[in-house]
N, C-alpha and C positions, 0 to 999 in steps of 0.2 A: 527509419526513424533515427535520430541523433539527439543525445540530452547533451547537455552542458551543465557541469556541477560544481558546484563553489565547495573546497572541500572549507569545514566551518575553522581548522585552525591555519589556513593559509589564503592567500591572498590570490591565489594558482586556480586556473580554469584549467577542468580537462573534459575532453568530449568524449564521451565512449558510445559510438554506433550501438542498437540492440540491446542495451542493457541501462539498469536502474542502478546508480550508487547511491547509498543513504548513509550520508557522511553524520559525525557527531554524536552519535548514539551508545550509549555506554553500558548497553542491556541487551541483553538477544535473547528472545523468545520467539519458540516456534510451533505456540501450541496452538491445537488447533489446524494444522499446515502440513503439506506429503512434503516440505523440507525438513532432513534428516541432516546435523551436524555430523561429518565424520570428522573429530579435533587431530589426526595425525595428518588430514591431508587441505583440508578447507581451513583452515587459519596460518595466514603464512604474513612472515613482515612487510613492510610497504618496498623495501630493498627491494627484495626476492619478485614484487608485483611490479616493483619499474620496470626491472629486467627483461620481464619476459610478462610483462602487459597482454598483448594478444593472446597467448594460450593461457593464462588464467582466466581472461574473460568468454576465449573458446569452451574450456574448460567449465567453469559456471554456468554455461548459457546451453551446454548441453547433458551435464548430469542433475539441474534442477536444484541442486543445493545452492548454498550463500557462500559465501567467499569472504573470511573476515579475515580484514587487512588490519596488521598493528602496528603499534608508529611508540618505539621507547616502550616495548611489550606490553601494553592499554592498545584494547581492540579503537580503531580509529573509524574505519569505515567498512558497511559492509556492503556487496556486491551480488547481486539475485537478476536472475534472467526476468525479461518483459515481458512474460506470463503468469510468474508468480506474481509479481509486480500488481500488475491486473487482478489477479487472483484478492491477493494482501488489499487494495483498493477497494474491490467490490463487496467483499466483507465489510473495510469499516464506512462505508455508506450505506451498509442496508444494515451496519449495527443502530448507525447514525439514523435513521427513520424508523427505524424499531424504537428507539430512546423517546423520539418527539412524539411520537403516537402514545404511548406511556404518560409522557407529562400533559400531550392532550387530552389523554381520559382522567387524568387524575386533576386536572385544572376546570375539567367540564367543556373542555371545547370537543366535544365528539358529540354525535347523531346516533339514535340505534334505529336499526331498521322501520321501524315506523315512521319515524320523525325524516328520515331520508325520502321515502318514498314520497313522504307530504310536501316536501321541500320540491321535490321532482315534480310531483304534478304542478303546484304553484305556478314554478317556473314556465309548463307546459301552455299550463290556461294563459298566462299573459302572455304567452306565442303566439296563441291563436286569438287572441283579443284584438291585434296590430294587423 
């Protein structure tokens, strides 16, 4: 797999094989996540990441941690292998239906078991009506 990432303060496309950069972001949190900041070795400047590109991103993609790139020392961009990735994703989509289920019960759009089951047969009997 191959992304292509707009970094948000330049106009520069860079592809990096295997892995997620999530440019722009000016916060890092990692709660809730088995990634662990080590700050003497996973934050390094964008310089130091030109350089030597491939083993930073070697690096990331096989100790599990992020990679935060700084650019005029403001974290710029950060770099997490495509499991966490996935990981990070799959949480906020099932935060994301966990939410609408909430504003469905509290809006009235939910069924309780009874009313489900009444709706099921309904639909049953005009099944077999046809």
């Amino acid at each position: 797999m191959k992304m292509t990432v707009n970094n948000l303060n330049s106009s520069k496309k860079f592809a990096f094989p295997l892995l997620c950069v999530i440019f722009g972001h000016n916060t890092i949190s990692n709660k809730g996540s088995n990634m662990r900041l080590n700050i003497s070795t996973d934050i390094i400047p964008i310089g130091e990441f030109k350089k030597q590109m491939t083993r930073w991103l070697k690096t990331a993609q096989e100790n599990g941690r992020p990679l935060i790139i700084t650019q005029n020392g403001k974290p710029a961009a950060v770099v997490i292998s495509p499991e966490e990735f996935d990981k990070m994703e799959y949480t906020r989509r099932f935060m994301q239906s966990v939410h609408q289920g909430i504003k469905d019960i509290n809006s009235g759009n939910a069924m309780d078991t009874e009313q489900l089951k009444n709706e099921i047969q309904k639909a049953r009997n005009l099944r077999e009506t046809f």
